[in-house]
C-alpha positions as CSV (number, residue, x, y, z in Angstrom):
1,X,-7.3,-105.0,4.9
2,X,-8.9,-102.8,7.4
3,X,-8.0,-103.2,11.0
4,X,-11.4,-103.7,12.9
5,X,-11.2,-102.3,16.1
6,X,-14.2,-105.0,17.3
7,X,-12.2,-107.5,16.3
8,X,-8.9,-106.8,17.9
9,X,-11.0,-106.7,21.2
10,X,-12.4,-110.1,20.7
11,X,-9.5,-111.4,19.8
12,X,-7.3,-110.0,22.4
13,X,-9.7,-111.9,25.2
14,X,-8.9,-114.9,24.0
15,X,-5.7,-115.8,26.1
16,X,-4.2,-119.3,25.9
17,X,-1.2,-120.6,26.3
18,X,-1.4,-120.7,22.3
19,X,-0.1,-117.0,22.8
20,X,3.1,-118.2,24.5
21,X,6.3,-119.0,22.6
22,X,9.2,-120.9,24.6
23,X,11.6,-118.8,22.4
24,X,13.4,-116.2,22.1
25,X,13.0,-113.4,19.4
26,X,14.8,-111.2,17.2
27,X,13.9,-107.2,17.5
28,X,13.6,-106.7,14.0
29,X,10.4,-109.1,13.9
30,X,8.4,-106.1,15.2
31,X,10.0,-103.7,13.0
32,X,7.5,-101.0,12.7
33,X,6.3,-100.7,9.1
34,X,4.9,-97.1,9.8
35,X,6.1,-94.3,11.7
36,X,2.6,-93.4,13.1
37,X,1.7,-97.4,13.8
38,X,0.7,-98.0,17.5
39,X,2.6,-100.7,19.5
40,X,2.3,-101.7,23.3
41,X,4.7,-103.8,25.2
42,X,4.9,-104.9,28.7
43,X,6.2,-107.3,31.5
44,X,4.7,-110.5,32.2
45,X,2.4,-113.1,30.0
46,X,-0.6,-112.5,32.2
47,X,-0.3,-108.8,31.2
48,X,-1.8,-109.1,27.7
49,X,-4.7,-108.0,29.2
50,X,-3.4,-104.8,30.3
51,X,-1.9,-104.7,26.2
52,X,-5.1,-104.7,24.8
53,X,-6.4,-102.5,27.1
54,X,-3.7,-100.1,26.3
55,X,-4.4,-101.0,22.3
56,X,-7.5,-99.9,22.9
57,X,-7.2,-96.5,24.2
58,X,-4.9,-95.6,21.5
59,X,-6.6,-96.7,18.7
60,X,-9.9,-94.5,20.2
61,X,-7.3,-92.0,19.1
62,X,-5.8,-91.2,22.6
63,X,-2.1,-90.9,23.8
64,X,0.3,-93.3,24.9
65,X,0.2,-91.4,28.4
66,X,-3.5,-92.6,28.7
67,X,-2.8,-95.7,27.5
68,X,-0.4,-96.3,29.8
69,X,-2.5,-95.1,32.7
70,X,-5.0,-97.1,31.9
71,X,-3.2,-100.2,30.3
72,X,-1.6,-100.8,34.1
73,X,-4.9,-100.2,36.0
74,X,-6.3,-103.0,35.0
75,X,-3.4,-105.0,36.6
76,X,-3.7,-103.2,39.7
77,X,-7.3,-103.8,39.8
78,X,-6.6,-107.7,39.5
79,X,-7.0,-109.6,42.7
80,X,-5.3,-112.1,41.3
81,X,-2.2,-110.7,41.0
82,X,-0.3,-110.5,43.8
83,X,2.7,-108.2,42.8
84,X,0.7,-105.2,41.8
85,X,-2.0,-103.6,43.3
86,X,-5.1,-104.9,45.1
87,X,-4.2,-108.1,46.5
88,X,-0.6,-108.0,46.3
89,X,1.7,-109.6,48.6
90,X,2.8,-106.9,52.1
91,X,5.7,-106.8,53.9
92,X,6.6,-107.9,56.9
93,X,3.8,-106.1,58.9
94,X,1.0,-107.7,57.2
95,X,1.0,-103.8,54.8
96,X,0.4,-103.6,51.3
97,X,2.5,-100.8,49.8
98,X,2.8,-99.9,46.6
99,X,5.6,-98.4,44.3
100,X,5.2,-96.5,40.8
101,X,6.1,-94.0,38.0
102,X,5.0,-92.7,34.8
103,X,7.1,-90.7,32.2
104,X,5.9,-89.0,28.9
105,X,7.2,-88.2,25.6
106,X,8.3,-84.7,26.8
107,X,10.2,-86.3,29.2
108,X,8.3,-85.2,32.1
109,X,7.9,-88.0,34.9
110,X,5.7,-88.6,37.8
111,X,6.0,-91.3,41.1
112,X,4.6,-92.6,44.1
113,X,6.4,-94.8,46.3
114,X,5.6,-96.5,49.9
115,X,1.7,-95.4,49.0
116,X,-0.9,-97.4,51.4
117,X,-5.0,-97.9,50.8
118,X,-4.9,-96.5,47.0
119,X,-5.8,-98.8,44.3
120,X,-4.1,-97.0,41.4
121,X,-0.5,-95.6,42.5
122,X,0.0,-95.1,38.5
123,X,-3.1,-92.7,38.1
124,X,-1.8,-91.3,41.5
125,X,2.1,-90.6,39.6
126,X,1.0,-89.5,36.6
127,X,-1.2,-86.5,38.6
128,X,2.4,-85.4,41.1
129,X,4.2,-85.4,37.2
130,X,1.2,-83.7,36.0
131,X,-0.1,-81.0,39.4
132,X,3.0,-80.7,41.0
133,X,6.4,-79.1,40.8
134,X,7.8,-83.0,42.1
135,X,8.8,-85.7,40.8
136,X,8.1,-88.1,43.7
137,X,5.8,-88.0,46.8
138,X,6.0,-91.0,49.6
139,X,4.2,-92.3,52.1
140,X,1.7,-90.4,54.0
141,X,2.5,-87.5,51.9
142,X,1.5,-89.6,48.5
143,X,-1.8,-90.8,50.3
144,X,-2.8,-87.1,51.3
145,X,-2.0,-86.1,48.1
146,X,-4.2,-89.1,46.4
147,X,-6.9,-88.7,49.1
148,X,-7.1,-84.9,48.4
149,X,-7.4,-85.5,44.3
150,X,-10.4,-87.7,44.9
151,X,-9.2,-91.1,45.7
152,X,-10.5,-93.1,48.2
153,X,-8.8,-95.5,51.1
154,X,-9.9,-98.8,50.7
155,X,-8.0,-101.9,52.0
156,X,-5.8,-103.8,49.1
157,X,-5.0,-106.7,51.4
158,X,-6.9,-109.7,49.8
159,X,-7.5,-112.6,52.1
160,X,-5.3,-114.6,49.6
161,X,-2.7,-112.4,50.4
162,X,-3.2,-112.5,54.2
163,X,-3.0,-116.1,54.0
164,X,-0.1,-116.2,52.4
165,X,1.8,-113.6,54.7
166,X,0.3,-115.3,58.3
167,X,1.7,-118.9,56.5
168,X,5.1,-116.9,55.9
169,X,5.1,-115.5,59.6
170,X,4.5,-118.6,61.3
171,X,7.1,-119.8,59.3
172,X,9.7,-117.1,58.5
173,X,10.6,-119.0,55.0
174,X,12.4,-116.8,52.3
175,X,10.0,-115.9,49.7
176,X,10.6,-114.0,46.6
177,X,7.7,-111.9,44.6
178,X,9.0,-109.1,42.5
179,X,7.0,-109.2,39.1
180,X,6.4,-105.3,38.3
181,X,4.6,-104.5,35.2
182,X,6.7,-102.4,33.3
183,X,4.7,-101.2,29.9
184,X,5.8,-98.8,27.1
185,X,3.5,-97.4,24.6
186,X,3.8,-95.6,21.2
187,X,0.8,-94.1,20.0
188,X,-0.5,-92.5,16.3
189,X,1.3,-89.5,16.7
190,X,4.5,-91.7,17.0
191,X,5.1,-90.3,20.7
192,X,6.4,-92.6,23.8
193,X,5.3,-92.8,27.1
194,X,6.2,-95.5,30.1
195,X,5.2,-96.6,33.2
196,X,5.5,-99.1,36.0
197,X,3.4,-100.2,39.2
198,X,4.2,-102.8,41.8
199,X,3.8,-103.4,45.0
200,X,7.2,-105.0,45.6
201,X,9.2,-107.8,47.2
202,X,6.8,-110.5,49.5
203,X,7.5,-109.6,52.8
204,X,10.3,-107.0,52.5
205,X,11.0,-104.8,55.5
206,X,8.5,-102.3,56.5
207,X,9.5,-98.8,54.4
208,X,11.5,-100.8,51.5
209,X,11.4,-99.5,48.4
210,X,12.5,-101.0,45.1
211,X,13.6,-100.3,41.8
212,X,9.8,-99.3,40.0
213,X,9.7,-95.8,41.0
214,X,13.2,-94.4,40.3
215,X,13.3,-92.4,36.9
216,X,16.0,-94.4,35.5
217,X,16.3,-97.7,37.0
218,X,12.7,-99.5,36.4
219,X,11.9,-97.2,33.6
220,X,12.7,-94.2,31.3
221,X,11.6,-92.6,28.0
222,X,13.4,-90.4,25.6
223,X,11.2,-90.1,22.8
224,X,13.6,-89.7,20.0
225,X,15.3,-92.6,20.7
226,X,13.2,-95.3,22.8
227,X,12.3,-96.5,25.8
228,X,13.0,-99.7,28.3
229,X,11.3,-101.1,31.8
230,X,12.4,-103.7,33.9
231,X,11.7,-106.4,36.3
232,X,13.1,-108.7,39.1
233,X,15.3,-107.6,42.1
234,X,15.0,-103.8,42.4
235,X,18.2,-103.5,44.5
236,X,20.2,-104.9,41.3
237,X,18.4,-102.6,39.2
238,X,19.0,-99.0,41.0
239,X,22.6,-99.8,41.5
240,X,22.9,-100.2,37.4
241,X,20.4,-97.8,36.3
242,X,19.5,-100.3,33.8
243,X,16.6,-98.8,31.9
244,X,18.6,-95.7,31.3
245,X,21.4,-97.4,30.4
246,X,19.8,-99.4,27.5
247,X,18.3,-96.2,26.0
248,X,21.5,-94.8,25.8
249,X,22.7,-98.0,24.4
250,X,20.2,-97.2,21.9
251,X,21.6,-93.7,21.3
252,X,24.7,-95.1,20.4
253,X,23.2,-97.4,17.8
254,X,22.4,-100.4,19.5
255,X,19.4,-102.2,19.0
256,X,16.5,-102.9,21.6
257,X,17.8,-106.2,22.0
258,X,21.8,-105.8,21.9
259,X,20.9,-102.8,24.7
260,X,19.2,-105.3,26.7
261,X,21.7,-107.9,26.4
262,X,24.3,-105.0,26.9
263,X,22.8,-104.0,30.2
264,X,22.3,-107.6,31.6
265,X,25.8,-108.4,30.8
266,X,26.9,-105.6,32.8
267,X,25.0,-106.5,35.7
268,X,26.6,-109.7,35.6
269,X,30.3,-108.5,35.2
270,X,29.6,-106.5,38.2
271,X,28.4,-108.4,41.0
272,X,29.0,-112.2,42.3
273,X,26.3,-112.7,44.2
274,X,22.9,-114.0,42.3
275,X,21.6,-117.2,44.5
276,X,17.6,-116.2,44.6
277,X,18.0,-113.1,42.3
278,X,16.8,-112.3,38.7
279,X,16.8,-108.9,36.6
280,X,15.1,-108.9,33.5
281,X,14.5,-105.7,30.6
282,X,12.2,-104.6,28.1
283,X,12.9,-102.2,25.5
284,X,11.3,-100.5,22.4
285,X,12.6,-98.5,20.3
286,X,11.1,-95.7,18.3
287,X,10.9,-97.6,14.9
288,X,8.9,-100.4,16.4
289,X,11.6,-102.5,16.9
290,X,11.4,-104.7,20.3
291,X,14.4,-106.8,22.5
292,X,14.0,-108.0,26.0
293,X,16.5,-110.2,28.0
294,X,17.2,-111.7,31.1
295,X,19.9,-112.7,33.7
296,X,18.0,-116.1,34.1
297,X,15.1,-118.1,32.1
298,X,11.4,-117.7,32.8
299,X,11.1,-113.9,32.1
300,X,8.1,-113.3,29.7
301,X,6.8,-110.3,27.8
302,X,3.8,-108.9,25.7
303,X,3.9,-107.2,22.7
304,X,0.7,-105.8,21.2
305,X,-0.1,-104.3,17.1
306,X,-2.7,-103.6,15.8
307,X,-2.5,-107.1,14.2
308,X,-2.2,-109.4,17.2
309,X,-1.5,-109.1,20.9
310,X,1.0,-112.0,21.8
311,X,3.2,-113.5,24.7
312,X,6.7,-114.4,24.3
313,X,9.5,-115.9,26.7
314,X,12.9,-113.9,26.3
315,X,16.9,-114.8,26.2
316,X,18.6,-115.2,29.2
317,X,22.8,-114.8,30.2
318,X,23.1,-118.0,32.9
319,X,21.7,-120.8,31.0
C-alpha cells in the first residue's frame, strides 16, 4: 500500500494517551525493513509532535539535518514546555538560558550553550557547525553570533515560568526540571543526524551548563554505526560520556538496547549517590533498530515510521 503523506499528517495530530504503552520494548520491533526507510526518534511522549514534524521534512525528500532542525523547533517554540525553549524554566536569577547541539552524518557538529533572548539555540548550532571553524560558542558570544545571522532578541520568560521561579524564590524548595529533547533522524538516503535543545535544570546557578551541548555526553552520531541522546541529570551524563559510549557499544556488536542498558549499568556501578537524580538514553541504530533505558521509571520516548508515530515508556535499572 502506498504511504500517503496526507495521511501520516492527520494521523500524527491525533495524540492521546492511546499512543502510550506502559511497557517496555524490544529493539528489533523497529527493525528497519529497508535500508533507505526513514525513522525519527526522540525524548519525551509530548515530543511526537516534533516526530511528525521531523517525518515530514524527510519525506518532502529533505535530510535528516533539516529534519532535525526543524523537528526540535517546534519544541522550542512551545510555551508549554518548560524545559526547552520559550517558556522554560531560568535559573536562579529569574534567566532563561538555553543549551544545544546538532551533529551530521559526516560527523561534523555544531553548539550553543548559556545562549539568552533566542528562540531556536538548535538553528543557532547547526549554523557555528555549519559558518564557523568552532564547535561551540557561549554566552554573549553565541547571541552576537545569532543576532548577527539574523535572529532576533525576544524575551523567552513566559509568565508561567516567572510564576513558578518567584514561588521557588520565596520559598527556596529543591526543584528538579531536566527533560531535554534529544532526537535522531535517518533519512532516504540512509544518513544520520542528531540533535538536542534544553534549557536546563529549574533554577540551577547562574552560568550552569549541563550535559545537551557536549559532543559526546547528550548526544553523538557515527553514521556507520548509530546514534544515541540522552536525558536527565547532565552532571551524571558528562562524567560517563554516555551517548558515546553506547555507540561504541554498538560498534562492538551490541544492540541499541543492550548499549543502553550497558551504559546505565555503568552509571550505576560508578556512583552511590542517586536521591533526586535520573539518567535516561535513546539509541538507534543504522538498521532501524531502536533501545532506550533508564536508571529509574517514568522515562518516555517517540519513535516515528512512515507507518505510525507512537509513544512508549522504557526499562529502567532501580525498580
Amino acid at each position: 500500500m502506498r504511504f500517503s503523506r496526507r495521511k501520516f499528517i492527520k494521523s500524527s495530530s491525533i495524540i492521546g494517551s492511546s499512543l502510550l504503552f506502559s511497557r517496555s520494548i524490544s529493539s528489533d520491533l523497529f527493525a528497519s525493513t529497508s535500508e533507505n526507510k526513514p525513522i525519527v526518534v526522540s525524548t519525551w511522549k509530548p515530543n511526537l509532535k516534533s516526530n511528525a514534524r521531523a517525518m515530514e521534512v524527510l519525506l518532502e525528500g529533505n535530510s535528516s539535518l533539516d529534519a532535525i532542525e526543524e523537528g526540535i523547533k517546534v519544541t522550542e517554540s512551545d510555551p508549554n514546555d518548560n524545559s526547552v525553549g520559550l517558556g522554560g524554566i531560568p535559573d536562579e536569577l529569574g534567566i532563561v538560558t538555553l543549551d544545544a547541539s546538532i551533529m551530521d552524518w559526516n560527523g561534523n557538529a555544531g553548539s550553543v550553550a548559556f545562549l539568552q533572548n533566542i528562540l531556536h539555540p538548535i538553528s543557532v548550532a547547526r549554523l557555528v557547525m555549519e559558518k564557523t571553524n568552532h564547535v561551540m560558542l557561549v554566552g554573549e558570544g553565541a547571541k552576537k553570533f545569532a543576532i548577527e545571522n539574523g535572529f532576533k532578541e525576544e524575551n523567552l520568560l513566559t509568565e508561567k515560568s516567572n510564576e513558578a521561579w518567584l514561588k521557588w524564590k520565596s520559598k527556596k524548595q529543591k526543584t528538579e526540571n531536566h527533560d531535554t529533547i534529544g532526537m535522531l533522524a535517518i533519512d532516504k538516503m540512509n544518513n544520520m543526524s542528531g540533535g538536542v535543545s534544553t534549557s536546563g535544570m529549574s533554577f540551577k546557578l547562574h552560568g550552569r551548563v549541563g550535559d545537551s551541548p557536549i559532543i559526546g555526553a547528550a548526544m553523538f552520531v557515527d553514521n556507520k554505526i548509530g546514534g544515541a541522546v540522552s536525558t536527565g541529570n547532565g552532571e551524571y551524563v558528562m562524567r560517563t560520556l554516555g551517548s558515546f559510549l553506547i555507540v561504541e557499544k554498538m560498534r562492538e556488536g551490541f544492540s541499541p538496547q543492550n548499549a543502553c542498558e550497558y551504559a546505565i549499568e555503568r552509571l550505576f556501578k560508578s556512583r552511590n549517590d542517586f536521591d533526586g537524580v535520573n539518567v535516561s538514553y535513546l539509541a538507534l541504530n543504522k538498521s532501524g533498530e531502536v533501545g532506550a533505558y533508564s536508571l529509574k521509571k517514568g522515562f518516555t520516548y517517540c519513535v516515528t515510521t512512515t507507518e505510525e508515530n507512537k509513544s512508549y515508556e522504557s526499562d529502567c535499572l532501580m525498580k
